[in-house]
C-alpha positions, 0 to 999 in steps of 0.5 A: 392403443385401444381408446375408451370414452368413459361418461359418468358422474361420479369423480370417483368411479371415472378416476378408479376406471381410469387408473385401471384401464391405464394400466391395462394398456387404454387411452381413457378420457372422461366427462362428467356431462354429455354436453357437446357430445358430437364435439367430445367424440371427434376430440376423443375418438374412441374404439369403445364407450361406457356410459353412465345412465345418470349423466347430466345433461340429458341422460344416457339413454338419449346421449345414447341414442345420439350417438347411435342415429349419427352415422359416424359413430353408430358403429362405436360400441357402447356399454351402458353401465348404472346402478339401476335395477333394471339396466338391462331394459334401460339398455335396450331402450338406449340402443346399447351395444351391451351392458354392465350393472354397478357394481362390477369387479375389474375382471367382469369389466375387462371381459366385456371390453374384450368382447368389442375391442381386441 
């Protein structure tokens, strides 16, 4: 089965997706923070990552680019998703594999899920 890592503040929005992403067949684990994330990836090991721009305690864009400079995880895609006008920018500046502006729809969501994990 496909795993997704999901990191975002919001109780709400991490147990929607994850009720979601469930019944289209995903294992999904969920933080609230990007604390220990070295430790969260090794338990976790996901195929795909969605993270938020706003996660305590460091941010997207660096837990991002930590995951991105480590060599046993560079190659995980990771979408960044966030509310902010100018995520795109945001999400270069992460190194993210893509990125996905909130709010979405669900069939926005799954196509780009399926563009990095079949």
């Amino acid at each position: 089965m496909k795993r997704i890592l999901i990191f975002d503040d919001d109780a709400d929005i991490l147990e929607i997706l994850t009720y979601l992403l469930s019944e289209k067949g995903w294992i999904v684990h969920t933080r609230t923070h990007c604390n220990n994330i070295t430790e969260t990836m090794n338990e976790c090991l996901p195929d795909l990552i969605l993270m938020d721009n706003w996660i305590p305690d460091q941010g997207g864009i660096k837990a991002t680019q930590a995951l991105k400079n480590n060599e046993d995880f560079r190659n995980i895609p990771v979408i960044y998703f966030s509310a902010n006008s100018d995520i795109q920018k945001l999400a270069e500046e992460a190194g993210a594999d893509a990125w996905l502006a909130k709010p979405f729809d669900l069939q926005e969501l799954e196509d780009m899920l399926s563009r990095f994990v079949s």
